[in-house]
The first five atom37 places (N, CA, C, CB, O) and aatype in JSON, in Angstrom:
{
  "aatype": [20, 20, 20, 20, 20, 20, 20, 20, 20, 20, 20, 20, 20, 20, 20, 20, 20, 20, 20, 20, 20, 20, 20, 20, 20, 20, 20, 20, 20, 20, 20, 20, 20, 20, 20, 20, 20, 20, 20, 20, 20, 20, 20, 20, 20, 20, 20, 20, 20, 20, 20, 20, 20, 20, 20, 20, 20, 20, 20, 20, 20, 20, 20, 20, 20, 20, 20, 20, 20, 20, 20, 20],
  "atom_mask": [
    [1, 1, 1, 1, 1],
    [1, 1, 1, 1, 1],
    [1, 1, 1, 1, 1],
    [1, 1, 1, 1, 1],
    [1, 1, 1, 1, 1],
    [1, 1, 1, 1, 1],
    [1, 1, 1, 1, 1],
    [1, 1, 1, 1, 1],
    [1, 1, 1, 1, 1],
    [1, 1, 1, 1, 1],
    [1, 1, 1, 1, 1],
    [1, 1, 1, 1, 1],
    [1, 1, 1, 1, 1],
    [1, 1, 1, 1, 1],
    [1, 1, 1, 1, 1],
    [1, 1, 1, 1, 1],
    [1, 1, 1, 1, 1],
    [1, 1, 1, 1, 1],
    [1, 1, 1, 1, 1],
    [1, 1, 1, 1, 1],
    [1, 1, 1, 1, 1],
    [1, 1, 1, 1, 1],
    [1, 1, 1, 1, 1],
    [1, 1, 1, 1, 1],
    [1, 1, 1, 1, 1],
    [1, 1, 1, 1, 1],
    [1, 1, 1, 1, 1],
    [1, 1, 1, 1, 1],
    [1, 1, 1, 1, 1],
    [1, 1, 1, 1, 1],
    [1, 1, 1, 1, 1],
    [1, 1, 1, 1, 1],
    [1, 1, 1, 1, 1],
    [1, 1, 1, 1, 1],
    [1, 1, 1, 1, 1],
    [1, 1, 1, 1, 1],
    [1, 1, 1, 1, 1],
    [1, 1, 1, 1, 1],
    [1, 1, 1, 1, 1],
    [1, 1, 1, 1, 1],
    [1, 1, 1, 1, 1],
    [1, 1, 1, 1, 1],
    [1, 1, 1, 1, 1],
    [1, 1, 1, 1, 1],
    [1, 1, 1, 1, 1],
    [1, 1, 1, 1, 1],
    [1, 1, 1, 1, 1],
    [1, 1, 1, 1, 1],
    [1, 1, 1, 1, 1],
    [1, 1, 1, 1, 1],
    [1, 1, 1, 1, 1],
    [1, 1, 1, 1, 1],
    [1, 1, 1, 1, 1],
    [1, 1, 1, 1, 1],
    [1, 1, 1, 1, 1],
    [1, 1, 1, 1, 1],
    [1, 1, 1, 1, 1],
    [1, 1, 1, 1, 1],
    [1, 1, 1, 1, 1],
    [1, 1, 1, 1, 1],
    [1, 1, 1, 1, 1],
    [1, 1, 1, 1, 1],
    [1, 1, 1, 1, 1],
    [1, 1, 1, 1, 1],
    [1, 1, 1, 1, 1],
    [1, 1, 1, 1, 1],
    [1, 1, 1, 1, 1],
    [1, 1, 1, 1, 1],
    [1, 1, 1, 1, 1],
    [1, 1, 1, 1, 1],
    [1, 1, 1, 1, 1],
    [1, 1, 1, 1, 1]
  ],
  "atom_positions": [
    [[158.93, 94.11, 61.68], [158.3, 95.29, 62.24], [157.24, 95.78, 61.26], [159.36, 96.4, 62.54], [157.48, 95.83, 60.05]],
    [[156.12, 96.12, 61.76], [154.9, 97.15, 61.06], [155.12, 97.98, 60.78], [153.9, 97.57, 61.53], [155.91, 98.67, 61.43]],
    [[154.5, 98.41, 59.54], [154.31, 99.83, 59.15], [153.71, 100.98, 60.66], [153.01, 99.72, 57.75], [154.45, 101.95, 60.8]],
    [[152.87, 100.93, 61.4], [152.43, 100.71, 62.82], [153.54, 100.83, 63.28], [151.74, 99.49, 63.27], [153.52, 102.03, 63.54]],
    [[154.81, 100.37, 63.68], [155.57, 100.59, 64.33], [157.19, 101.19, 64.2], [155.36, 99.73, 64.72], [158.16, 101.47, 64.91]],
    [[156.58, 101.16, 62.29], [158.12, 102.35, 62.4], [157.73, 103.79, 62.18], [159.44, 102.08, 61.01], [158.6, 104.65, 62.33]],
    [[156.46, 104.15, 61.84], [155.51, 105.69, 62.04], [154.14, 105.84, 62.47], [155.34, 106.4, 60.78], [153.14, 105.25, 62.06]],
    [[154.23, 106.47, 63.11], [152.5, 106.9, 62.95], [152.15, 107.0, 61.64], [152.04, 108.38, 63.57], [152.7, 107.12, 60.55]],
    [[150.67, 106.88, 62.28], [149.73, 107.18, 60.75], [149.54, 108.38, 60.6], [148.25, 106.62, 60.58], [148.98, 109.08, 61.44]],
    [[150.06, 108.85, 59.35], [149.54, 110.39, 59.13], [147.81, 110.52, 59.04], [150.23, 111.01, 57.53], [146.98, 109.68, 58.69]],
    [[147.68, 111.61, 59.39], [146.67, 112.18, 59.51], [145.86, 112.57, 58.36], [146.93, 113.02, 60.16], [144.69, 112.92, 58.46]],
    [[146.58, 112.49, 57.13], [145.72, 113.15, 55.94], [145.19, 111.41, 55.21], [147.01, 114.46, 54.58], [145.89, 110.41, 55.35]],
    [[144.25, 111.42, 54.69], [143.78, 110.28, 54.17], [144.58, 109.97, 52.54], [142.11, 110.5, 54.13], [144.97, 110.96, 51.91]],
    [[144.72, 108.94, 52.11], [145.16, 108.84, 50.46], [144.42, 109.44, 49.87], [145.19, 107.59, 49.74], [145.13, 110.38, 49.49]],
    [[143.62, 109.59, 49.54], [142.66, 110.71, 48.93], [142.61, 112.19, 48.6], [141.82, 110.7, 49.56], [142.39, 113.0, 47.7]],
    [[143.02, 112.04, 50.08], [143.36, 114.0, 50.57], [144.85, 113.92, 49.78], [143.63, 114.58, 53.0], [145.13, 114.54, 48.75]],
    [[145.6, 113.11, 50.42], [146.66, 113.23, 49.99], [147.24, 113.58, 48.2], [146.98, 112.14, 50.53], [148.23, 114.11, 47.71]],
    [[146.52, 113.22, 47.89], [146.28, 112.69, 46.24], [145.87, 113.74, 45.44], [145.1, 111.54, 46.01], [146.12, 113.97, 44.25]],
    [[145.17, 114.37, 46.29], [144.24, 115.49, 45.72], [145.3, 116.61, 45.28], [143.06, 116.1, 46.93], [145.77, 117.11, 44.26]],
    [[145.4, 116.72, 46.97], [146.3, 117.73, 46.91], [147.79, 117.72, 46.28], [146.39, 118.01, 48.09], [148.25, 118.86, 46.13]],
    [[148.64, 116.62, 45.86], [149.25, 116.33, 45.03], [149.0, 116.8, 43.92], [149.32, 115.4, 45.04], [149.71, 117.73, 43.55]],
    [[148.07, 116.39, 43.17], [147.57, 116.78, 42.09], [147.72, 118.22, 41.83], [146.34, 116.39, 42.08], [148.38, 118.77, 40.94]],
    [[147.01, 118.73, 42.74], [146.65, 120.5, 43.34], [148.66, 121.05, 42.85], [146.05, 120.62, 46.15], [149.04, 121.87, 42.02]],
    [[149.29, 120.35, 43.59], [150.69, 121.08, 43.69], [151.27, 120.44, 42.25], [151.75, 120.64, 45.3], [152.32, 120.89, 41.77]],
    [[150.63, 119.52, 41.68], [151.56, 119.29, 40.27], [150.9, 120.02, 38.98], [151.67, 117.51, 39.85], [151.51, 119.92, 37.92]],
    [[149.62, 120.78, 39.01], [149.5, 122.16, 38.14], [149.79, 122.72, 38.71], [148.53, 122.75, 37.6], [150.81, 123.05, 38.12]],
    [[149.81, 123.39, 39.77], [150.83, 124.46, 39.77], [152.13, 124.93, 39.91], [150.62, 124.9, 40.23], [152.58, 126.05, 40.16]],
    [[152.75, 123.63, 39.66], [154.63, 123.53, 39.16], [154.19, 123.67, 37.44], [155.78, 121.37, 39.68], [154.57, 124.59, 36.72]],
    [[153.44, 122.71, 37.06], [153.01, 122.79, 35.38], [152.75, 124.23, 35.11], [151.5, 121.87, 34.93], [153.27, 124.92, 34.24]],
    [[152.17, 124.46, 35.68], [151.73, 126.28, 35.13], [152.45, 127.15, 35.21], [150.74, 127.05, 35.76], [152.09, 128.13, 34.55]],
    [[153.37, 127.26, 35.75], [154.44, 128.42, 35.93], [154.45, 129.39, 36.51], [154.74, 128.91, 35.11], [153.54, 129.25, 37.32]],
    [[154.95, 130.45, 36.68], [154.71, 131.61, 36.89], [154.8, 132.02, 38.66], [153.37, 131.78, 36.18], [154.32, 133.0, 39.25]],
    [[155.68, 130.75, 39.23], [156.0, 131.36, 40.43], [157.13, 131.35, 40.94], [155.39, 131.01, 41.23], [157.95, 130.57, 40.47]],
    [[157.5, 132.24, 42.07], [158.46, 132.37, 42.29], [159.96, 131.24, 42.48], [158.03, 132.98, 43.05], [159.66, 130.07, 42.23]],
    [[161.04, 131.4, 42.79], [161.54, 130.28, 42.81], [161.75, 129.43, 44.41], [162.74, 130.57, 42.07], [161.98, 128.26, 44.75]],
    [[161.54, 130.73, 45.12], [160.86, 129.88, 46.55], [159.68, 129.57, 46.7], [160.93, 130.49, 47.74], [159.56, 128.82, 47.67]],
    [[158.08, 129.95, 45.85], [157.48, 129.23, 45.87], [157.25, 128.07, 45.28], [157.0, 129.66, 45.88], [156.44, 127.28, 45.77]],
    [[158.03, 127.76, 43.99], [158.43, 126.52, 43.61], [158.93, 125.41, 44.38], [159.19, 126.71, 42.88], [158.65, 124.21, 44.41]],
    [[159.86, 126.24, 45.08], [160.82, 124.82, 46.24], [159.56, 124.95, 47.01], [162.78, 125.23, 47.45], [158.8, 124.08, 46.58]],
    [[159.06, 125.55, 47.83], [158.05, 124.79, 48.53], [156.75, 124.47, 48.6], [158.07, 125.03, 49.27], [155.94, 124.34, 49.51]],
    [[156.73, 124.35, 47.16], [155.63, 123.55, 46.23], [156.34, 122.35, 46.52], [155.4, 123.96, 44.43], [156.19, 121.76, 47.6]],
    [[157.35, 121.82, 45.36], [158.09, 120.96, 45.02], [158.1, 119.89, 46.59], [159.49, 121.73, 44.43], [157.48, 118.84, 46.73]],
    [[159.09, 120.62, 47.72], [158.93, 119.9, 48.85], [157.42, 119.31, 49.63], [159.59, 120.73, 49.64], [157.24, 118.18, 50.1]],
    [[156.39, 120.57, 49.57], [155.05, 119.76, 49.61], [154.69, 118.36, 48.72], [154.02, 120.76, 49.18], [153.8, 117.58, 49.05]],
    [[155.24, 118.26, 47.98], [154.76, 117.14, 46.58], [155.43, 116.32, 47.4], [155.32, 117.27, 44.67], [154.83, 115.54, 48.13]],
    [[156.91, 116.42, 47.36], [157.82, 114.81, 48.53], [156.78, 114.63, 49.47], [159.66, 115.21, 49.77], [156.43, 113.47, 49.69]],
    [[156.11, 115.77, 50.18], [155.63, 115.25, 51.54], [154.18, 114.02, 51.48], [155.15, 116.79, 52.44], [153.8, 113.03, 52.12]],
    [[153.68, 114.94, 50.15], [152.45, 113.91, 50.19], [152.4, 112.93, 49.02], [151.06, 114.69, 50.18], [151.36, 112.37, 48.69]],
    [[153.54, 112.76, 48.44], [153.97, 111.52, 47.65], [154.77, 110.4, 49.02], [155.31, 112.13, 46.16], [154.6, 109.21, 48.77]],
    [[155.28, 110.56, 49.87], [155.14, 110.13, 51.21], [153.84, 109.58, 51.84], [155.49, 111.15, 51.92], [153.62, 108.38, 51.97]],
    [[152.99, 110.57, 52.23], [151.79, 110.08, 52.73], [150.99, 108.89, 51.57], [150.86, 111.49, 53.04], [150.43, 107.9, 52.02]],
    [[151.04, 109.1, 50.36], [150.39, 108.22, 49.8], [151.35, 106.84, 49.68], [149.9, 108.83, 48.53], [150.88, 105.71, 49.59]],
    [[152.5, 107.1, 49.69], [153.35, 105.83, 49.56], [153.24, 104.79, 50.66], [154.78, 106.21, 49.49], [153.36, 103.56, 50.63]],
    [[152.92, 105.87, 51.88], [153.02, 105.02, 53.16], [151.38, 103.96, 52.94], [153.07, 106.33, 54.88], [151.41, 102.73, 53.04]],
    [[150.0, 104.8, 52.6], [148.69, 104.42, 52.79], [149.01, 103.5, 51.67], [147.42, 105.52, 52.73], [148.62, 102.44, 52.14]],
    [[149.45, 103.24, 50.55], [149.61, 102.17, 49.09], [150.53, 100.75, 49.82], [150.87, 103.18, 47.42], [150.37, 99.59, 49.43]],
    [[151.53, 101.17, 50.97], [152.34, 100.1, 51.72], [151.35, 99.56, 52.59], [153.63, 100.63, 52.56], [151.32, 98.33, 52.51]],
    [[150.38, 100.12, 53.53], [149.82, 99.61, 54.16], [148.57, 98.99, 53.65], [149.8, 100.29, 54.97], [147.99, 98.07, 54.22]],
    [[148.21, 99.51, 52.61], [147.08, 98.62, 51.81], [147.56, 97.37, 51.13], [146.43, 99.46, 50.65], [146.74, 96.44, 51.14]],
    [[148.9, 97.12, 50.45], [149.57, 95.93, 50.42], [149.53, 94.92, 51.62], [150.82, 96.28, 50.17], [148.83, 93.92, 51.67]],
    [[150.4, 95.36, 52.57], [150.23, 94.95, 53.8], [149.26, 94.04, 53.8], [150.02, 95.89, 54.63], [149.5, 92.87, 53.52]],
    [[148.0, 94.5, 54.14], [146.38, 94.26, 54.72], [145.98, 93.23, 53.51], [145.17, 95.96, 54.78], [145.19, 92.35, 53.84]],
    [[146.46, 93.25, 52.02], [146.46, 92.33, 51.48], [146.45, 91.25, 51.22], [146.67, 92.39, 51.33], [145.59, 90.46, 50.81]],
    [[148.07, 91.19, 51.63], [148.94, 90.16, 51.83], [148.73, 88.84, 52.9], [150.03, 90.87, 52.18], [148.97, 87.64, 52.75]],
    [[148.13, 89.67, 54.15], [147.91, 89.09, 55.51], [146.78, 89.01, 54.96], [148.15, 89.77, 56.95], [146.32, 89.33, 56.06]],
    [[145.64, 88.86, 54.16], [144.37, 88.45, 54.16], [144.26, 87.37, 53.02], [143.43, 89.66, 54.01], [143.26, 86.65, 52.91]],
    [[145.5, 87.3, 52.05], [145.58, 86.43, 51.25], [145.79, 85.04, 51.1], [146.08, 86.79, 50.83], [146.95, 84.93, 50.68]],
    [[145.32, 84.02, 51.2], [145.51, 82.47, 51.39], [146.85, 82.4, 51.27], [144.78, 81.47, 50.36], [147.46, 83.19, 50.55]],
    [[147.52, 81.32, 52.05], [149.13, 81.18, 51.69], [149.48, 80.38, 50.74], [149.94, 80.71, 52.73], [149.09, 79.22, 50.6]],
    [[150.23, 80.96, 50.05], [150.06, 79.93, 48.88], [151.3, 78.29, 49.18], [150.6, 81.06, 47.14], [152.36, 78.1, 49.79]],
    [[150.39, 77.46, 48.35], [150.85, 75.65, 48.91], [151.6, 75.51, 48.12], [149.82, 74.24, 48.89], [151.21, 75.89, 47.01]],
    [[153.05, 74.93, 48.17], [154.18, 74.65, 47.61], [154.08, 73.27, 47.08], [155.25, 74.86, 48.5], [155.03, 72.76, 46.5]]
  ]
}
């Protein structure tokens, strides 16, 4: 089974995704917020450490299938 067929494609690009990662890991580094805005900092970070995991699987993928097979 495909990546294609066990989720949709999210909508945010690796990039976006990345960014904004970034975005939510100074401001866990910096401090100074509450402890529910922490958890849903923290849970934003799973979400788009997700989205990039999925776009890094499917760029393997596209790889792989474009790569000569290798001769035994």
């Amino acid at each position: 089974m495909s990546a294609d067929e066990r989720t949709p494609e999210p909508t945010t690009t690796y990039e976006q995704a990345r960014e904004e990662l970034a975005d939510v890991v100074r401001r866990l580094e910096a401090g100074g917020l509450t402890l529910e805005e922490s958890l849903s900092l923290w849970e934003r970070g799973e979400e788009l450490a997700g989205v990039c995991q999925h776009w890094l699987d499917r760029a393997r993928e596209r790889l792989a299938a474009a790569a000569p097979a290798e001769e035994g």
